[in-house]
C-alpha atoms as a printed R data frame, in Angstrom:
    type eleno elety resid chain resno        x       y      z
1   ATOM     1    CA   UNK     A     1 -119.347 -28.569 88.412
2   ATOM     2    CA   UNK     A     2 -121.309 -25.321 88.796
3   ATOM     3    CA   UNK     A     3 -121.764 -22.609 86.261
4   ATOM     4    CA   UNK     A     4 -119.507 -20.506 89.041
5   ATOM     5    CA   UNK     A     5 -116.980 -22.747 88.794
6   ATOM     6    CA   UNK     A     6 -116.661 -22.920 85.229
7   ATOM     7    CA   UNK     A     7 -117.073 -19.764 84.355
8   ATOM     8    CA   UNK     A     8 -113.425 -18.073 86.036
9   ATOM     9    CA   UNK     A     9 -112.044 -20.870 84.549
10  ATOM    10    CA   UNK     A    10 -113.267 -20.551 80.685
11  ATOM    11    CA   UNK     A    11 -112.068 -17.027 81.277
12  ATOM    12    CA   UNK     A    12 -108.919 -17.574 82.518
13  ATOM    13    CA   UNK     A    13 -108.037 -20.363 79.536
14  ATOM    14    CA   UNK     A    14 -109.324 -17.320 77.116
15  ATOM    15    CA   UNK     A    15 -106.582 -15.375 78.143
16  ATOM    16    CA   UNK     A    16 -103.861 -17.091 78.686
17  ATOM    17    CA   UNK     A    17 -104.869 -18.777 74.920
18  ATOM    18    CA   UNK     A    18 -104.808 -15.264 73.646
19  ATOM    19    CA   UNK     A    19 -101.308 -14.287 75.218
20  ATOM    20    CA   UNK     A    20  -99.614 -18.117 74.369
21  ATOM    21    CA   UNK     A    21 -100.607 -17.822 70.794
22  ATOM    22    CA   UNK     A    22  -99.866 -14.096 70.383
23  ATOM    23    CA   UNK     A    23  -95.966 -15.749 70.690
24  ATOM    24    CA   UNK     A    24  -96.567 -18.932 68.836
25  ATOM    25    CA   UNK     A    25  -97.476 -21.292 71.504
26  ATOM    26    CA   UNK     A    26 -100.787 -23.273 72.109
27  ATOM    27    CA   UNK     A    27 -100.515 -22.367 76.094
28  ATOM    28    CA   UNK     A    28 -100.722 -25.871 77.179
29  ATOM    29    CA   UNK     A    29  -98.483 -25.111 80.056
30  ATOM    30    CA   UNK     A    30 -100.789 -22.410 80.787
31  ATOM    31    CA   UNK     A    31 -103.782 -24.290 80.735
32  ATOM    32    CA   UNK     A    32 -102.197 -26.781 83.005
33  ATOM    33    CA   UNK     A    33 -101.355 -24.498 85.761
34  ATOM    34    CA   UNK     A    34 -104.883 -22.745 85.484
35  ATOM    35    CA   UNK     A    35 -106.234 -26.419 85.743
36  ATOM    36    CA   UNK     A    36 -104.003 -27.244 88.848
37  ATOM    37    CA   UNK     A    37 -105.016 -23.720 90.699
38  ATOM    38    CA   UNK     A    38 -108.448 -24.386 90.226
39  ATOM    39    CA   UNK     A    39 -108.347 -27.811 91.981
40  ATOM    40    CA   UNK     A    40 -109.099 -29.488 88.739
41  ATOM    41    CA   UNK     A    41 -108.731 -33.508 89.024
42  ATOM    42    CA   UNK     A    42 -105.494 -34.801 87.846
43  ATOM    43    CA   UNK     A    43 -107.083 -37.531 85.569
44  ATOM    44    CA   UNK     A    44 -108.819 -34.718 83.474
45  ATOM    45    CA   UNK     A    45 -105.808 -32.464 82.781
46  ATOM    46    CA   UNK     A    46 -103.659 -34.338 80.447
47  ATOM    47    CA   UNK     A    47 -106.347 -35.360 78.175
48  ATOM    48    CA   UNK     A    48 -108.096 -31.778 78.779
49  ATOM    49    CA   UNK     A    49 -105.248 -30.395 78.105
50  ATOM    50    CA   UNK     A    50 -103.785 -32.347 74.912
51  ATOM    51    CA   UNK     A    51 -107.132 -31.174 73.426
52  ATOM    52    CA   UNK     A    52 -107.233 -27.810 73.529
53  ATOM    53    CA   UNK     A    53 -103.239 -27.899 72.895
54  ATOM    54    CA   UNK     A    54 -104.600 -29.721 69.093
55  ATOM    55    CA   UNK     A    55 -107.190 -26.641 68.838
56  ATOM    56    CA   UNK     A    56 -105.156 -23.892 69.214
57  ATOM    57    CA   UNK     A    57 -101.856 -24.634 67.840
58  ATOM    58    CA   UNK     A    58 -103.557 -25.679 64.783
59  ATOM    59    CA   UNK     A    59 -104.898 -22.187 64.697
60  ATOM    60    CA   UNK     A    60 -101.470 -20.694 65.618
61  ATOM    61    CA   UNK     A    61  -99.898 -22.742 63.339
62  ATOM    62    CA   UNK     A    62 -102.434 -21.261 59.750
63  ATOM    63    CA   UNK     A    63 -101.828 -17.638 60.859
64  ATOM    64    CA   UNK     A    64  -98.084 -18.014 61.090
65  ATOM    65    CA   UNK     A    65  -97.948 -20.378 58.031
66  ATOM    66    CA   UNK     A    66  -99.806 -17.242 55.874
67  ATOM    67    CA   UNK     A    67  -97.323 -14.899 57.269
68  ATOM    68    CA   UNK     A    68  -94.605 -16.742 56.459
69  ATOM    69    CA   UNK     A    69  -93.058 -17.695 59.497
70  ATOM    70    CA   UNK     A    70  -93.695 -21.432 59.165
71  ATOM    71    CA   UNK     A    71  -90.472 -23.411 57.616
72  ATOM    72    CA   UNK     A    72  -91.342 -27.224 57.321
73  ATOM    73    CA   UNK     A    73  -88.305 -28.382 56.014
74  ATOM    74    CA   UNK     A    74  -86.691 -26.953 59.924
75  ATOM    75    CA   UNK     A    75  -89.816 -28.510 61.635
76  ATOM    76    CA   UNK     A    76  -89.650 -32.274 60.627
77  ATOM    77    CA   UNK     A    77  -85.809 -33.150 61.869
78  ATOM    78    CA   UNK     A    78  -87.654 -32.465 65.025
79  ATOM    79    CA   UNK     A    79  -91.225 -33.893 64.633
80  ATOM    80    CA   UNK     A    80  -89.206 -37.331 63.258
81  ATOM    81    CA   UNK     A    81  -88.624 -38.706 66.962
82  ATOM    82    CA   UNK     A    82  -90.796 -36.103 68.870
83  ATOM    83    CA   UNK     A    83  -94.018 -37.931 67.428
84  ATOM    84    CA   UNK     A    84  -93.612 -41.785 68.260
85  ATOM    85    CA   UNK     A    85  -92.302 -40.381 71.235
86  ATOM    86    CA   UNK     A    86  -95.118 -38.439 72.084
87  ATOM    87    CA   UNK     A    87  -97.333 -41.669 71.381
88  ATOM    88    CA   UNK     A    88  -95.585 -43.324 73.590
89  ATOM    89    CA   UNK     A    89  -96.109 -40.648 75.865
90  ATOM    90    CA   UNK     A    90  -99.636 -40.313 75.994
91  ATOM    91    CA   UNK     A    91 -100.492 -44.116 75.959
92  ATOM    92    CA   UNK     A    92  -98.272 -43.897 79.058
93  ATOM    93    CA   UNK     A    93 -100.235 -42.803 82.899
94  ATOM    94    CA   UNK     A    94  -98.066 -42.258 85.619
95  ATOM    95    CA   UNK     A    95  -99.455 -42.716 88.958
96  ATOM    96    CA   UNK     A    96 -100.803 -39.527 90.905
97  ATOM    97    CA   UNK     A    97  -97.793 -38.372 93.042
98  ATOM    98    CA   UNK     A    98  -95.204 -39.204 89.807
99  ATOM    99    CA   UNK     A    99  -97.362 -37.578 87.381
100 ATOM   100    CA   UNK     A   100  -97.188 -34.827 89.641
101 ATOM   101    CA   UNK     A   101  -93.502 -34.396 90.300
102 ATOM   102    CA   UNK     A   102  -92.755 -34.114 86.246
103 ATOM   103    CA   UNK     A   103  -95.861 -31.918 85.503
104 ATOM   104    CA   UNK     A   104  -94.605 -29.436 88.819
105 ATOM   105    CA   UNK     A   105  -90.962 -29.608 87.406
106 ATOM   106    CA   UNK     A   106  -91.575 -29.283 84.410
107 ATOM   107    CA   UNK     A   107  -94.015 -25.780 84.849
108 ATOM   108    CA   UNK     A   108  -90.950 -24.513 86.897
109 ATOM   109    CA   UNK     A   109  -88.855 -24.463 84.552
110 ATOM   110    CA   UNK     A   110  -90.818 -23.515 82.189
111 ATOM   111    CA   UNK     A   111  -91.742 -20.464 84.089
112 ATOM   112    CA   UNK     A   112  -87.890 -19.663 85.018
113 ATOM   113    CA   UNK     A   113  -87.468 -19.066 81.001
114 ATOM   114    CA   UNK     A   114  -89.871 -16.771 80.750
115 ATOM   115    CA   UNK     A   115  -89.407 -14.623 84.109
116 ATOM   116    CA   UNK     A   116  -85.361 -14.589 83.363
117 ATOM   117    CA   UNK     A   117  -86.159 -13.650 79.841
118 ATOM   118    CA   UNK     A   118  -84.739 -10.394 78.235
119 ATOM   119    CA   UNK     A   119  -85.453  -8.668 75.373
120 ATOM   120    CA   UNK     A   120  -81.982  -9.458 72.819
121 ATOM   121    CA   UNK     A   121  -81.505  -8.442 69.257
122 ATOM   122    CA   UNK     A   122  -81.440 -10.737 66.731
123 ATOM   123    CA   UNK     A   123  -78.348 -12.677 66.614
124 ATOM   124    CA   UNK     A   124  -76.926 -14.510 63.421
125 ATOM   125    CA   UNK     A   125  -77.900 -17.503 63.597
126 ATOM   126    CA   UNK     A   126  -76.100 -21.621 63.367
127 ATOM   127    CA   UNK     A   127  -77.556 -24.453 61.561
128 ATOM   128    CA   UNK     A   128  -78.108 -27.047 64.298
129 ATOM   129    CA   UNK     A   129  -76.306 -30.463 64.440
130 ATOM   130    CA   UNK     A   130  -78.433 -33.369 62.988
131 ATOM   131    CA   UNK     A   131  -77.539 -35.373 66.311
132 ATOM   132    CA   UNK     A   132  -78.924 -33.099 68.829
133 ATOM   133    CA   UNK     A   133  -82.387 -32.329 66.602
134 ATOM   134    CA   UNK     A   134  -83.292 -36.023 66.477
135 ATOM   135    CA   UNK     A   135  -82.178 -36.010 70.508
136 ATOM   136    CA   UNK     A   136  -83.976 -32.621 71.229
137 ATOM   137    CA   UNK     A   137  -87.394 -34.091 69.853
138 ATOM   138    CA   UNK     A   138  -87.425 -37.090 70.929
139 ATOM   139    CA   UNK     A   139  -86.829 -36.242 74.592
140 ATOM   140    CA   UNK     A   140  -89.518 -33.138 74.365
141 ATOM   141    CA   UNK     A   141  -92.117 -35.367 72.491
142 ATOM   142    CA   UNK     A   142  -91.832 -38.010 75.448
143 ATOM   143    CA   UNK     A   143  -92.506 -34.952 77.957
144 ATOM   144    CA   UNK     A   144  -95.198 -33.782 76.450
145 ATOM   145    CA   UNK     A   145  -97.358 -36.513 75.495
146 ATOM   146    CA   UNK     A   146  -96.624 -37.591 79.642
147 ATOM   147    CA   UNK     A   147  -97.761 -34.584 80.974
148 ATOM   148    CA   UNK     A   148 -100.114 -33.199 78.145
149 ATOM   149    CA   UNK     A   149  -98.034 -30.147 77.675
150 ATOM   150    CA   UNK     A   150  -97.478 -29.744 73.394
151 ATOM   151    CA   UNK     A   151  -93.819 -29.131 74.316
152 ATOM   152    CA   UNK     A   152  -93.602 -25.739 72.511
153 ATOM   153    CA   UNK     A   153  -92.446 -23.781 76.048
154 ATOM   154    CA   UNK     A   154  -89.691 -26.377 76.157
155 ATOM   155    CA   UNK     A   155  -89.036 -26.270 72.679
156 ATOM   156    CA   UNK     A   156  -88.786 -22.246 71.740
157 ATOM   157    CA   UNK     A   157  -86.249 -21.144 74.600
158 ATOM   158    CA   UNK     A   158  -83.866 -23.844 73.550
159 ATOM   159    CA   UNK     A   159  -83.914 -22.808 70.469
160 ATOM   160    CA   UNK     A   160  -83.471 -19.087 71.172
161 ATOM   161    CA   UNK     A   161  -80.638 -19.954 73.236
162 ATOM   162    CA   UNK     A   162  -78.659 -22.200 70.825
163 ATOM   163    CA   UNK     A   163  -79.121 -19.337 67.825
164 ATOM   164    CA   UNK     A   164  -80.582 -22.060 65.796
165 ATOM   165    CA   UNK     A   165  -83.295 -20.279 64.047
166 ATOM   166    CA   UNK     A   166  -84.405 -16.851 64.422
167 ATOM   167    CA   UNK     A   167  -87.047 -15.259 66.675
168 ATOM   168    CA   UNK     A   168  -89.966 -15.733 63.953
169 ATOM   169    CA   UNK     A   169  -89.315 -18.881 62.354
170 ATOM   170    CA   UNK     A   170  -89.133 -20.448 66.096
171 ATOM   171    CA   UNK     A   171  -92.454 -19.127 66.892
172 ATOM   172    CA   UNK     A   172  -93.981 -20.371 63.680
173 ATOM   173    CA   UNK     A   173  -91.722 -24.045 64.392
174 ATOM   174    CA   UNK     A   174  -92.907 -23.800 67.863
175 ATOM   175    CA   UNK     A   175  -96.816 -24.169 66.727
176 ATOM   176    CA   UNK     A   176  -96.553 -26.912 64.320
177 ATOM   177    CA   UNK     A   177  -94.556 -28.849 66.484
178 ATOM   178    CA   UNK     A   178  -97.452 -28.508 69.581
179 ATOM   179    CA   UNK     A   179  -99.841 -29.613 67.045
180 ATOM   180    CA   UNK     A   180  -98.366 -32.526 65.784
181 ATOM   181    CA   UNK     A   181  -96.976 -33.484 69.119
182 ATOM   182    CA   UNK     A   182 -100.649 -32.817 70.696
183 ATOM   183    CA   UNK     A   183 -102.534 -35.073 68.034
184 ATOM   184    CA   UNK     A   184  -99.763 -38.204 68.404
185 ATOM   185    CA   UNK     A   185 -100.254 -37.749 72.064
186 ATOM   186    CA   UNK     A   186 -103.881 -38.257 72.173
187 ATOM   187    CA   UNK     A   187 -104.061 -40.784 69.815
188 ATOM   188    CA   UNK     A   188 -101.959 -42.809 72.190
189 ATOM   189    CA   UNK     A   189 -104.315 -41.229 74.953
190 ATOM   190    CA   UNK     A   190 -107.240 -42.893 73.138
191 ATOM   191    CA   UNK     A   191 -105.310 -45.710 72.435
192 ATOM   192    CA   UNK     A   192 -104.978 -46.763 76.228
193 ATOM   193    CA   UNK     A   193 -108.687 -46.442 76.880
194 ATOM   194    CA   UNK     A   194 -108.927 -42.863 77.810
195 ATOM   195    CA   UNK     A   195 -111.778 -40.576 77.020
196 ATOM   196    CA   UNK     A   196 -112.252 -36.850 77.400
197 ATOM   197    CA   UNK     A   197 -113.992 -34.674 80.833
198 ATOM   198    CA   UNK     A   198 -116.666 -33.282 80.715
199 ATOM   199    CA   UNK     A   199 -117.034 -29.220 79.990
200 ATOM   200    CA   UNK     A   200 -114.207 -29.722 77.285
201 ATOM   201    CA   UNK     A   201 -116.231 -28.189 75.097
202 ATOM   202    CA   UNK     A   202 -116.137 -25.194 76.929
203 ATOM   203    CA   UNK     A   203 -112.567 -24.649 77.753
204 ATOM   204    CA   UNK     A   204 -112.456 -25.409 74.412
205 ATOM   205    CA   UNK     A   205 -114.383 -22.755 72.578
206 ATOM   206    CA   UNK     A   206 -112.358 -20.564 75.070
207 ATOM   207    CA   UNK     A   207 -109.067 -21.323 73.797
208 ATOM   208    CA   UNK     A   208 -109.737 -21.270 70.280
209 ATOM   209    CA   UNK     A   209 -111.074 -18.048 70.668
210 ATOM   210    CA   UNK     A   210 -108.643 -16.676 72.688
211 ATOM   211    CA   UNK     A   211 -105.757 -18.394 69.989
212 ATOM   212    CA   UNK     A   212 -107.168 -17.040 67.211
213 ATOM   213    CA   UNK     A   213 -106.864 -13.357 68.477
214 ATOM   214    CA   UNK     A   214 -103.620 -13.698 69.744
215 ATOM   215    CA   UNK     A   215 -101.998 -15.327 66.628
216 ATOM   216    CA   UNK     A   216 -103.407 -12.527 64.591
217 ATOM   217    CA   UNK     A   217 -101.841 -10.179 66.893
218 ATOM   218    CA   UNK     A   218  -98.603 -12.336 67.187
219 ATOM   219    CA   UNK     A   219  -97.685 -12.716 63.895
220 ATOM   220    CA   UNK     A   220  -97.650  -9.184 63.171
221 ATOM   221    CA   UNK     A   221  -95.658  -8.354 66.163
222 ATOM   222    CA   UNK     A   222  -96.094  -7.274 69.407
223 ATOM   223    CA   UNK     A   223  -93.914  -6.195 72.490
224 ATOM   224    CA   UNK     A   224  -94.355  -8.993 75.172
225 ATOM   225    CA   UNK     A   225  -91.668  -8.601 77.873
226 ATOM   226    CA   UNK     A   226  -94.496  -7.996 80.733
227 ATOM   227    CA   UNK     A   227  -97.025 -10.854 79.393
228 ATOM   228    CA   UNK     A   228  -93.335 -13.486 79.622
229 ATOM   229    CA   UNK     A   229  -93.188 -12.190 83.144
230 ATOM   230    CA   UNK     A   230  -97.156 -13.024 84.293
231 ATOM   231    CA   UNK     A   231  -97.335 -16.071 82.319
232 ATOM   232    CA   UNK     A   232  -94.250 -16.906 84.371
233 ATOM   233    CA   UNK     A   233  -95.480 -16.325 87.240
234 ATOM   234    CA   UNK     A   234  -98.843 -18.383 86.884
235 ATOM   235    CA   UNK     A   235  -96.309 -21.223 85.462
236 ATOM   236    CA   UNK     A   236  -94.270 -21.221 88.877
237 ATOM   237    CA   UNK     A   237  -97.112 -20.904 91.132
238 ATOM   238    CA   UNK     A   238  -99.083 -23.991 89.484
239 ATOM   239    CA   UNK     A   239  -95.709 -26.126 89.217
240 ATOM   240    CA   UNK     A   240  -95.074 -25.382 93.077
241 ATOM   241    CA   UNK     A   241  -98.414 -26.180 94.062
242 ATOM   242    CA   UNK     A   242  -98.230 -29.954 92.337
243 ATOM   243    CA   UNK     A   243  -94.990 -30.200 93.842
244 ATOM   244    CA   UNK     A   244  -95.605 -29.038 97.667
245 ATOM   245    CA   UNK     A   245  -98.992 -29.158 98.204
């Protein structure tokens, strides 16, 4: 792969690291759809992906944790199943055209909670049923460690919408759980034989950089009504291209 190549696409995982994390997410999803308009190969975006997911979110994860926003005790009901589950997950390949069809859904509707989202005050908020945490993670953590996406983007809106936590403490939940998700998942990655692409490195150093600006930025609060809208719309434009073309 040329330098020309590369290059758009270390600046486009920059970015979309740098808005992701600004809200508490690694920007897996992101990364993903970048990945897919690019014409990346399928067989280097999960692991590519779970990679730079562990990177960032980790980064996400310290700047929310020293500003408080980071409750473990609400994180592990979740992590419990999501981890084995996202072992499972990334030990797991699905063939080309299957592997497709999740990943495209999946970006979809991911991108449908951020273009339909609207700016809400903060509600009070209900302490969630034991039940549907252990049910909530488990399903996620299989989803992401298939697809390589940290489950975070899946993860916060649900939580927003059932009033579980508030805005803050999701974001900060939302990091930790990519990151331990992300690690699980490519331990089971490794586990089945699988190594990493090439240029990782790169799209690395990208996202980390990118992640640690926008979790500084995050955490202290910013308005990001416009940034849900274009990261939607690069989220529905990747998932419709796996899907249709």
């Amino acid at each position: 792969m040329s330098i020309a190549h590369i290059l758009p696409i270390f600046l486009a995982i920059f970015i979309i690291s740098t808005i992701y994390a600004s809200v508490g997410q690694a920007g897996a999803s992101g990364f993903i759809a970048i990945m897919v308009l690019f014409d990346l190969a399928a067989t280097t975006i999960k692991p590519t992906a779970l990679i730079l997911n562990v990177l960032v979110s980790l980064v996400v994860m310290w700047q929310f944790r020293r500003a408080g926003f980071l409750s473990w005790k609400k994180l592990w009901p979740f992590a419990i199943t999501s981890m084995p589950s996202a072992f499972i997950g990334g030990y797991v390949t699905l063939a080309s055209n299957l592997f497709n069809g999740v990943l495209g859904s999946l970006l979809v509707i991911a991108s449908i909670s951020l273009l339909l989202r609207r700016p809400q005050p903060e509600q009070a908020t209900v302490a969630p049923s034991v039940p549907w945490v252990l049910l909530t993670g488990g399903v996620i953590g299989l989803l992401s460690g298939l697809t390589g996406m940290g489950g975070g983007i899946l993860l916060a809106p649900m939580l927003i919408y059932c009033r579980w936590y508030d805005t803050r403490t999701i974001a900060g939940i939302s990091g930790a759980f990519i990151f331990l998700n992300s690690i699980v998942a490519l331990l089971g990655l490794f586990w089945a034989g699988q190594s990493l692409p090439m240029h990782w490195g790169l799209y690395a150093l990208a996202a980390v950089s990118g992640g640690f600006i926008g979790a500084q930025l995050g955490s202290r609060s910013i308005p990001v009504p416009i940034i849900h809208r274009l990261l939607g719309a690069i989220l529905l434009l990747g998932g419709l291209k796996l899907m249709f073309i």
